[in-house]
Each structure stands twice: as C-alpha cells, then as structure tokens.
C-alpha positions as CSV (number, residue, x, y, z in Angstrom):
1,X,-17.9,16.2,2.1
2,X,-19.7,13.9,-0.2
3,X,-17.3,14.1,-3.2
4,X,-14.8,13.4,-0.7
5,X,-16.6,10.2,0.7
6,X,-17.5,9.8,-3.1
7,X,-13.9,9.9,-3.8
8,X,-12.5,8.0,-1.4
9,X,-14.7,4.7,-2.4
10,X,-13.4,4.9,-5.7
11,X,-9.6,5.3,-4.8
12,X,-10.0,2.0,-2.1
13,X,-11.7,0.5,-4.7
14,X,-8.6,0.8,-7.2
15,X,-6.7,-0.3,-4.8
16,X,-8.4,-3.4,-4.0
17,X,-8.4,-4.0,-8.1
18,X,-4.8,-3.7,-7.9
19,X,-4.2,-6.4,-5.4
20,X,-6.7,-9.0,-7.5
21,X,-4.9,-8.2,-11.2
22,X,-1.2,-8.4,-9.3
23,X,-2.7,-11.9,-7.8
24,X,-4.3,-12.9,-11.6
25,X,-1.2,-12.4,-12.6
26,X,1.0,-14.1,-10.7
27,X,-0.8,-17.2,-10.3
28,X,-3.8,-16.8,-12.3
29,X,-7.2,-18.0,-10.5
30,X,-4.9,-19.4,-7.4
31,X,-3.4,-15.8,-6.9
32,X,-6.7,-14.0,-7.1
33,X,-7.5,-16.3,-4.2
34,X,-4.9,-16.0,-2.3
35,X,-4.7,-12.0,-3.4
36,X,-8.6,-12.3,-1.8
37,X,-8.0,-13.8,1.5
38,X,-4.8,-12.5,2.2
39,X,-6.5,-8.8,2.0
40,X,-8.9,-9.9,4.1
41,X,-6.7,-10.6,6.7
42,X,-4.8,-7.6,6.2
43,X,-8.0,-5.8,6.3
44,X,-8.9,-7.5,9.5
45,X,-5.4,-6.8,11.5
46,X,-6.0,-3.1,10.4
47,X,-9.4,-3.3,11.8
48,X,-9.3,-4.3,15.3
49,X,-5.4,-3.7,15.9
50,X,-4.9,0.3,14.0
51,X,-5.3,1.9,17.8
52,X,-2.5,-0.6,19.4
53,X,-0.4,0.3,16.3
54,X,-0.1,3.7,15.9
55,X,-0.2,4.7,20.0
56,X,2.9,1.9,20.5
57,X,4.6,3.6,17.5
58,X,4.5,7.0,19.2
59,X,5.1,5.6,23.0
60,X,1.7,7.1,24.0
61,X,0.2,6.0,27.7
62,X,-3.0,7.1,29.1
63,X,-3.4,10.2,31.0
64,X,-6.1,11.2,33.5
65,X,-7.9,14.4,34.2
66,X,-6.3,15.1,36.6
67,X,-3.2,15.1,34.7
68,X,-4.6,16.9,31.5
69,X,-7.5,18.8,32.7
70,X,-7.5,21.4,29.7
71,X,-7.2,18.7,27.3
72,X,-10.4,16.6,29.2
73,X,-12.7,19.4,28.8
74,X,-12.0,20.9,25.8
75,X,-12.4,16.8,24.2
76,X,-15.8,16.4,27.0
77,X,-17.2,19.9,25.4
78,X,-16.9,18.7,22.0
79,X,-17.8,15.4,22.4
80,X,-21.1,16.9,23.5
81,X,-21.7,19.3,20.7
82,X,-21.0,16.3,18.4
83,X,-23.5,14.2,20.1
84,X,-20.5,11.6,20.3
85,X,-19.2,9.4,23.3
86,X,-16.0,10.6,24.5
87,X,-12.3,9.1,23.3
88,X,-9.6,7.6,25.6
89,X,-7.1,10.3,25.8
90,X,-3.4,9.4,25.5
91,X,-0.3,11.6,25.3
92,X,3.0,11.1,23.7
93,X,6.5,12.0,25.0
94,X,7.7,13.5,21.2
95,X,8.6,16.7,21.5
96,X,7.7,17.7,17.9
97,X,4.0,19.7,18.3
98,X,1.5,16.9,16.7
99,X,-1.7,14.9,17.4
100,X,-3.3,11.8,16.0
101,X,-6.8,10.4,16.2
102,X,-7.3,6.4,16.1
103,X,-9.7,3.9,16.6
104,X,-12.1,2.1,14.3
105,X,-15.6,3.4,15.3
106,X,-16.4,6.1,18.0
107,X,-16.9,4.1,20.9
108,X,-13.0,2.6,20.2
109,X,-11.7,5.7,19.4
110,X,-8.4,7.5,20.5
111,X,-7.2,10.9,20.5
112,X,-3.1,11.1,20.6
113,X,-1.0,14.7,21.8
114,X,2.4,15.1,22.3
115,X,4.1,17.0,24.9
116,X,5.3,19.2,21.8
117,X,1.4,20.5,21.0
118,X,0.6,20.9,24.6
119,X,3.7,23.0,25.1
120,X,3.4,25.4,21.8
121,X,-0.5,25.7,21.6
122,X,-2.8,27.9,23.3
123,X,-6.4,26.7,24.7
124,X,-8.0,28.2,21.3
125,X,-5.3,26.9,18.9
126,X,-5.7,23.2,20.8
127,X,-9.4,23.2,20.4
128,X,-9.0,23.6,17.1
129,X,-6.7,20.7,16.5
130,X,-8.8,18.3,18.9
131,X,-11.7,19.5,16.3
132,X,-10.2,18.0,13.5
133,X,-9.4,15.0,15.1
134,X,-12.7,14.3,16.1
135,X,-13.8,15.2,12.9
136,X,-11.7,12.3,11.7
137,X,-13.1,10.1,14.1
138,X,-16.6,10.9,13.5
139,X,-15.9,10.5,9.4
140,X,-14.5,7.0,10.0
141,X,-11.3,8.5,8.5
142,X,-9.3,6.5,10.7
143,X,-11.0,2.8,9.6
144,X,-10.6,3.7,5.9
145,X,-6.5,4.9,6.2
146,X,-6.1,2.0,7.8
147,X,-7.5,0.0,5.5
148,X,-5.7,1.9,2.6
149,X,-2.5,0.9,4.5
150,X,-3.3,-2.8,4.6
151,X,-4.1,-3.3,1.4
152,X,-1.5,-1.1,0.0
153,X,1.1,-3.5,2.0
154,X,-0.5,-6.0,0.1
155,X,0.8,-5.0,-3.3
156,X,4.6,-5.2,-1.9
157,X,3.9,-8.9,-0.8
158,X,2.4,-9.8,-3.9
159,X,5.6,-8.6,-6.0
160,X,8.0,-10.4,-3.3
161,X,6.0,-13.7,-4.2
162,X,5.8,-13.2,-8.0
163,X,9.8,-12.0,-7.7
164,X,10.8,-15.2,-5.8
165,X,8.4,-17.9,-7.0
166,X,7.4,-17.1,-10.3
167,X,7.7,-18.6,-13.8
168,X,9.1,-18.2,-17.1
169,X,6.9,-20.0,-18.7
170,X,3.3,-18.8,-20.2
171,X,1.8,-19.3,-17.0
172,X,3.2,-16.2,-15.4
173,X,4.8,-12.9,-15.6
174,X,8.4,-15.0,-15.0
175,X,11.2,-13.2,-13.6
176,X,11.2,-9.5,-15.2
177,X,7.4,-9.6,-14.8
178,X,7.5,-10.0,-11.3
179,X,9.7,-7.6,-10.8
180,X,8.0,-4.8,-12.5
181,X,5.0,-5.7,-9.9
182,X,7.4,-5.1,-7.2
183,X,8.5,-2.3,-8.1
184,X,5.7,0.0,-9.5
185,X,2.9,-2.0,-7.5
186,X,3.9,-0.2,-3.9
187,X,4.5,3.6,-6.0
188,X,1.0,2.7,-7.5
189,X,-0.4,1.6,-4.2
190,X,1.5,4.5,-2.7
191,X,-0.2,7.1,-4.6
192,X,-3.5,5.6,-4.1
193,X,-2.9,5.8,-0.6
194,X,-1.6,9.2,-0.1
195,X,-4.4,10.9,-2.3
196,X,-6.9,9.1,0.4
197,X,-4.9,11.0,3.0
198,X,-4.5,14.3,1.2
199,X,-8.5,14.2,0.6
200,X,-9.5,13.5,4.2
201,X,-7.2,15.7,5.5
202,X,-8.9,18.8,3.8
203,X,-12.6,17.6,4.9
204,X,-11.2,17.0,8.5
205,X,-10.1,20.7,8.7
206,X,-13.6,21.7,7.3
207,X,-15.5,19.8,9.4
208,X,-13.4,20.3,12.5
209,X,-13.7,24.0,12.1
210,X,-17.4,23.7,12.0
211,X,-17.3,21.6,14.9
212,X,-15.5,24.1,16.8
213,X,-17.1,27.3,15.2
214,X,-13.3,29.0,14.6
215,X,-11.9,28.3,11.4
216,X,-8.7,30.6,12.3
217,X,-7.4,28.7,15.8
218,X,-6.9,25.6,13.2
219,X,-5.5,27.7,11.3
220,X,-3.0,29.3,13.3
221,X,-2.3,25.9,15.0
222,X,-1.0,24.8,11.7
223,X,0.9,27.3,11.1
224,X,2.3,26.9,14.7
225,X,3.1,22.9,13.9
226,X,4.5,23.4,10.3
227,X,7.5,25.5,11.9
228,X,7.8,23.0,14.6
229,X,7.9,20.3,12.9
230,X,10.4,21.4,10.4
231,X,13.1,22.0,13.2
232,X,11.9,18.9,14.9
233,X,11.4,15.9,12.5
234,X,11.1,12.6,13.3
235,X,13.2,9.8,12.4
236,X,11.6,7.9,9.1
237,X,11.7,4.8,10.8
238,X,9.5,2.1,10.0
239,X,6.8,2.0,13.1
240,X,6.6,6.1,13.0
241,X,6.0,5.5,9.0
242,X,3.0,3.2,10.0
243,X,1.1,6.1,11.6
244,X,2.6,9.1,10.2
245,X,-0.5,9.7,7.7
246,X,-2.9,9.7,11.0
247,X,-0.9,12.8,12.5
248,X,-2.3,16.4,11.4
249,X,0.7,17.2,10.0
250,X,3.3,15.2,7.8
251,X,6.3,14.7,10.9
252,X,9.1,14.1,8.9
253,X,11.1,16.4,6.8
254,X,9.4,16.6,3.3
255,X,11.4,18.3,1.0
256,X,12.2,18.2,-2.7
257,X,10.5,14.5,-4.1
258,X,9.8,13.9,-0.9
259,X,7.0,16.6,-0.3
260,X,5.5,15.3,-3.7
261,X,5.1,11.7,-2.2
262,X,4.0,13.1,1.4
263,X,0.3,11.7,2.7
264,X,-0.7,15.6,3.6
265,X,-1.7,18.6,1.4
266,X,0.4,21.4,1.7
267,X,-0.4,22.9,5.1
268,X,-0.2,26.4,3.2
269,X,-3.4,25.0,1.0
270,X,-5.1,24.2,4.4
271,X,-4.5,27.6,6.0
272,X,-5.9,29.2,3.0
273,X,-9.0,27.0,2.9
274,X,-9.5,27.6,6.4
275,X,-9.3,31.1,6.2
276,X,-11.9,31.6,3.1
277,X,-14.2,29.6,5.7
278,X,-14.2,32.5,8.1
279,X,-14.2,35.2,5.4
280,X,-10.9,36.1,5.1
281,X,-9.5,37.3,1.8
282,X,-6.1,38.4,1.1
C-alpha cells in the first residue's frame, strides 16, 4: 500500500511537469503561468464537482432503505468496521453489472450500483465489491483520479493553444512544434493517467478484501462482471469516458490496442491476486 501511495505521487507529479514544460514551451514564462493557474482550476472543478460528474454521467438518483435494504446494511456494516461515516447511496439504471465510488473525502463520498450488479450478484459477491469501493473511498483514490483527469485534460488544451496560436519564430515551438504537443502530450498524459488507475485498482481489491475478510466473493464478483460486461458494453461516449476509470471494471469493450490503453489491470491479474490472499494456489 505504500509503494502504491509512493507511486502514485510520483506519476501525478510527472504529470503536473508535463503541463509546466508544454506551457514553457509554448509561451515561455507566460505559458508556465497560464499552464499554473489554468491546472489549478482544473484541479479545483475536479475537486468539489467529481461526484456531480460521474453520477450525471451514469443517470444515478438516490435510493432509500427502504428501496435497497441489502445494499444499506451491507454499506452501514462496513462503514462501522471501517470506523467511517456512511456514503450516500445511489443506483444507476445501466444494465451492464458495475459500481463506482465518488466523492472527494469520506464525509462527501458516494457509492454508485447499477441495476445490472444488483441483479447478477449474490449478498456475498456484493459485499465484496461494496468493499473495494470503500476501500477507494477511504484511500482518497477517488480525489487523486480525478485530479489525474484534470490535469491530464490540461495537456490536450495546451497543444490546441500552441497548434492555433503559436509562432514560427525562435520564441516558440511554431506550427509543427505545436502539433507534436498535441498529439503525443494527451498519449503521454494518457498513460500517466491509466498507470494511476491500474495501481489503485490492485490496492482497492487488497484492501477491500481485508475490509470484508473474503478475498474470494471479490473475486468471484469479478469474474461475474468481466462476462457481463463483455456482452453488455457501454457506448464510448464522452460523459461515460469521464467516469469510466472510477467503475470496478473497465465498461467498454477492450480489445486488441484498446485493452493495452484501458485504465484497469487485467481482471484475470486481480482474480489471481485475490486468490493468493486467501491461500489458494493453482
């Protein structure tokens, strides 16, 4: 867990760099100004509005105990063990079996099912994925992808300005310069972002089996999902992009290049991992 945290300071970090040298070189002290405060209000939209985001993306509305009471106490009963207020509880209408966790501390955070999870998962297997979204609650998991996001958006802006105001003259990248910025900046950001994802993902699963004390109902959720989701995906449109690395498992259909570039490990590598944690071996 703490080469994880470790790790994840470093990646945000480069990230950050990356946004100040794309500014420094575009418009030299100006754009490392601009490259400053325009990340700071990217970080700040990401702060306070992540929540609004990602439930709007996926239609989510607020359900009652009396409505969901499974789903109330297995969240209540965790919350406890964790020592942790309790999350607003919302449900989606998808119908692909998934579940997202949002909200920027605790006390604002968020816990998103669809009507797919409810419907495919046993009481055991659910715990187990309500686990691992506390988990990324309680890790702050939720403030530092959305973060990541922000300022990875910030590296596609920064092209689009170099691309359509730059120079040609020695005091910018001119023309060809600006449009190398364009176009590797966002992969570069991309990757940055989707190895912060892959790396929380795995220390979510750990700590929400610990949470939970059953390794093997995440485990068998997962496998659940992953078969679900591949007959179900969901359309790569741009809002469902937005929240798509906060979902426990990648919804759209990665295949090919695609599942190189996804923000989740392989949900084969989590299974596995899952399973040495309660002492299987194959």
């Amino acid at each position: 867990m703490h080469h994880n945290s470790l790790r994840t300071a470093v990646l945000l970090g480069a990230l950050s760099a990356l946004i100040l040298l794309a500014g420094a070189w575009l418009g030299g002290g100006a754009g490392v100004r601009l490259a400053f405060l325009v990340a700071l209000a990217a970080n700040g939209v990401a702060y306070f509005f992540s929540d609004t985001i990602a439930l709007s993306a996926m239609r989510a509305r607020p359900v009652s105990e009396v409505e969901q009471p499974v789903l109330y106490r297995i969240v209540r009963e965790l919350s406890y063990d964790a020592r942790q207020p309790m999350p607003r509880l919302y449900v989606s209408p998808t119908m692909q079996p998934n579940a997202f966790a949002t909200g920027r501390n605790p006390r604002k955070a968020a816990v998103c099912v669809t009507h797919g999870v409810l419907g495919l998962l046993d009481e055991r297997e659910l715990r187990g994925v309500i686990g691992h979204e506390l988990s990324h609650v309680y890790n702050r998991d939720i403030l530092i992808s959305s973060v990541a996001g922000a300022l990875a958006t910030m590296i596609t802006y920064f092209g689009y300005v170099g691309l359509f105001f730059g120079s040609d003259d020695d005091e910018g990248p001119g023309f060809l310069g600006a449009l190398l910025v364009m176009i590797l900046g966002p992969v570069a950001a991309s990757m940055i972002q989707m190895a912060i994802s892959r790396s929380r993902e795995f220390a979510a699963d750990e700590a929400g089996a610990r949470l939970t004390g059953d390794p093997l109902a995440l485990a068998s959720a997962l496998r659940k999902i992953e078969m679900e989701v591949r007959r179900l995906p969901l359309p790569e449109n741009g809002r469902l992009a937005s929240a798509s690395h906060m979902m426990i498992a990648n919804p759209f259909r990665g295949a090919g290049i695609g599942r190189l570039f996804s923000s989740h490990p392989p949900i084969a590598q989590r299974i596995a991992r899952l399973e040495r944690m309660a002492g299987y071996r194959r």
